[in-house]
Backbone as JSON, one array per atom type, in Angstrom:
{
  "sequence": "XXXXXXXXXXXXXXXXXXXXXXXXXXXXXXXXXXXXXXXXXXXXXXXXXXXXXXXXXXXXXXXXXXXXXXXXX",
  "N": [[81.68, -53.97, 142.44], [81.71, -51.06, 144.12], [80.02, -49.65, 147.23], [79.89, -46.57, 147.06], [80.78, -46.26, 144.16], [77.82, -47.19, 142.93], [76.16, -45.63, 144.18], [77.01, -43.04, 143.44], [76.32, -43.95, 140.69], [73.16, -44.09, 140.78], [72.58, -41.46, 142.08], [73.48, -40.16, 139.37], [71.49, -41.16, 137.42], [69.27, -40.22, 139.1], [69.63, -37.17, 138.24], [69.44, -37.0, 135.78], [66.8, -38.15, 135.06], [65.16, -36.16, 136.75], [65.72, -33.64, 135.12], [64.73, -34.71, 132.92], [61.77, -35.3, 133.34], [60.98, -33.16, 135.16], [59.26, -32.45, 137.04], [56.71, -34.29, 139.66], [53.84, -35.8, 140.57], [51.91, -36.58, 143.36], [49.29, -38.12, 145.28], [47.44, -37.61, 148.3], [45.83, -38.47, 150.86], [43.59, -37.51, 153.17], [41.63, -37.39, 156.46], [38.68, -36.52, 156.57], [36.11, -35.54, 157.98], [34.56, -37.59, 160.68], [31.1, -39.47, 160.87], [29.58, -41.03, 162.8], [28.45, -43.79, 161.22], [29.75, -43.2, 158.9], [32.08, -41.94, 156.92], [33.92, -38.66, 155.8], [35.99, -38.37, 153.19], [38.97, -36.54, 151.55], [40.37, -36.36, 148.8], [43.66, -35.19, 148.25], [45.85, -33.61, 145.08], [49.1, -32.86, 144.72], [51.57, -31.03, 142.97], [54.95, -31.45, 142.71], [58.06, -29.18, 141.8], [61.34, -30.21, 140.31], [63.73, -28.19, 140.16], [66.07, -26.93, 137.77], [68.48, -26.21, 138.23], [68.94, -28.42, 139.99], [68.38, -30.93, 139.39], [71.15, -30.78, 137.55], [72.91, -29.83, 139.34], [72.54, -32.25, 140.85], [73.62, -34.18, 138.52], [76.06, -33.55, 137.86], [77.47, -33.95, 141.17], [76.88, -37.09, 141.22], [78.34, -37.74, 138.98], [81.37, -36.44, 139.78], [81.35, -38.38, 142.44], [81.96, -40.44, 141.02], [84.44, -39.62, 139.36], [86.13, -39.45, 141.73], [86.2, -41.74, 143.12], [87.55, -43.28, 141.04], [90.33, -42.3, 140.75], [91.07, -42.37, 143.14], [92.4, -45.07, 143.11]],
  "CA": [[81.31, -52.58, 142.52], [81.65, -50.55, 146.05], [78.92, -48.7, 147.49], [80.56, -45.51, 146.29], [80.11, -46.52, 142.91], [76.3, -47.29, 143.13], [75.2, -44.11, 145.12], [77.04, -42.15, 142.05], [75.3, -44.17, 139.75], [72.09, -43.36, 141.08], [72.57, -39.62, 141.74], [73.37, -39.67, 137.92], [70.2, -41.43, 136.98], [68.11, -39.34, 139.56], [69.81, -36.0, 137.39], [68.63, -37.3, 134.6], [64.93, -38.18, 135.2], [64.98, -34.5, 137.04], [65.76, -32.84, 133.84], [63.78, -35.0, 131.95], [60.27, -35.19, 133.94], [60.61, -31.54, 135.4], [58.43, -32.64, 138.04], [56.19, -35.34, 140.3], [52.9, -35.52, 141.57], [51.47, -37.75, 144.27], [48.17, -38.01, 146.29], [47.71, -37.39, 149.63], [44.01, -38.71, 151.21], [43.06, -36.82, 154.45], [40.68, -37.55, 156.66], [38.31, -34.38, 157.14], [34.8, -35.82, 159.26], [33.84, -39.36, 161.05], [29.83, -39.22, 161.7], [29.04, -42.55, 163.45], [29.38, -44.89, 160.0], [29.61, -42.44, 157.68], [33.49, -40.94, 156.79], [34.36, -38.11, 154.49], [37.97, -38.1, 153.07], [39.23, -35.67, 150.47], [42.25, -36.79, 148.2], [44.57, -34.01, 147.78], [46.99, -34.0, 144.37], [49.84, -31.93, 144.95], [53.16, -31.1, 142.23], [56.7, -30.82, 143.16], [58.58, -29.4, 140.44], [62.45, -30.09, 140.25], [64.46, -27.09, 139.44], [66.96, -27.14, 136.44], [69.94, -26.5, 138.84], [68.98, -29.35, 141.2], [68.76, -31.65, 138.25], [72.27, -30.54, 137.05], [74.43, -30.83, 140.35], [73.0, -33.95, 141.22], [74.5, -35.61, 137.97], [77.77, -33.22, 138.88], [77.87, -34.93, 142.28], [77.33, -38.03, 140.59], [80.02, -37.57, 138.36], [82.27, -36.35, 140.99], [82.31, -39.0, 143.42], [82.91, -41.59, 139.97], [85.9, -39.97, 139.33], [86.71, -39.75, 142.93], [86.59, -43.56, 143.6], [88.42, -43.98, 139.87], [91.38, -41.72, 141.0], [91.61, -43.03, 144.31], [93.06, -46.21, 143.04]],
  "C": [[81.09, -52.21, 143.99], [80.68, -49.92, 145.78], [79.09, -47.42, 147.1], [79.78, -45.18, 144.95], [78.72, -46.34, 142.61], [75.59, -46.21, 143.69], [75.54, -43.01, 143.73], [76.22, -42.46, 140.86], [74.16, -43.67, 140.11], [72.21, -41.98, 141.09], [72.73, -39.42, 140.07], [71.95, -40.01, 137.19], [69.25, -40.22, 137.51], [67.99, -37.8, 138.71], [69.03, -35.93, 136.42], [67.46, -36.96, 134.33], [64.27, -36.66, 136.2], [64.69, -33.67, 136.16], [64.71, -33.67, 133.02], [62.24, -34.41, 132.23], [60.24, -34.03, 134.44], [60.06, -31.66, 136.84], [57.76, -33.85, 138.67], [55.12, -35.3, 140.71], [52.46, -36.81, 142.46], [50.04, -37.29, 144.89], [48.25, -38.37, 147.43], [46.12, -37.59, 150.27], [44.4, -38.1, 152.99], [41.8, -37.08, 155.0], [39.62, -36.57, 157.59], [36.67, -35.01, 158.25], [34.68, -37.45, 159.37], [32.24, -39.06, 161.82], [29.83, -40.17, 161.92], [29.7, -43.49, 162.21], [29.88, -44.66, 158.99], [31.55, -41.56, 157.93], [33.49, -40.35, 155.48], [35.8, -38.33, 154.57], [37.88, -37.26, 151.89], [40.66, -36.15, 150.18], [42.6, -35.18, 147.36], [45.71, -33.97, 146.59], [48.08, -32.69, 144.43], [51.15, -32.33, 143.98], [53.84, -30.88, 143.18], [57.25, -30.23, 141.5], [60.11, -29.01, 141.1], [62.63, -29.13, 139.83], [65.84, -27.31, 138.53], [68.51, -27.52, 137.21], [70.22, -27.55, 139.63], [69.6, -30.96, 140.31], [70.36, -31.92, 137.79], [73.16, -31.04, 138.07], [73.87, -32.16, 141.08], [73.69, -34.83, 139.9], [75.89, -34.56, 138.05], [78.37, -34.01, 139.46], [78.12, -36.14, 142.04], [78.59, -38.7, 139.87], [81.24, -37.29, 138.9], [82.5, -37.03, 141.47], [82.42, -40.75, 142.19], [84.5, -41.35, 139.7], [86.61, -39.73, 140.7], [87.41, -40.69, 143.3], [87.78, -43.62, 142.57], [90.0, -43.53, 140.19], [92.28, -42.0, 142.24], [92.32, -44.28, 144.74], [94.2, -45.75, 142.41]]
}
């Protein structure tokens, strides 16, 4: 399998789990005061949310450069 191959695979997976999950969240820790021994931090959770069309042409693209490679032989 060429690298080709494998990058399409993935972009088709990533489509996928786009459309499926909708979205992602992660935490983000910041560090807001240092008094001598004493630190505050605040953890921040922030969404992303995929959009339907982003979802879609990445398994397109996906699909595209499969039959790219397949045609190119």
């Amino acid at each position: 399998m060429n690298v080709v191959k494998i990058m399409a695979i993935v972009l088709i997976i990533a489509g996928i789990l786009g459309l499926v999950y909708g979205s992602f969240t992660y935490t983000r820790e910041t560090q807001e005061a240092k008094l001598g021994p004493l630190e505050l931090s605040v953890k921040d959770t922030q969404t992303v949310y995929v959009p339907v069309w982003v979802g879609v042409g990445t398994i397109l693209a996906g699909g595209g450069l499969l039959l790219f490679t397949s045609r190119k032989r």
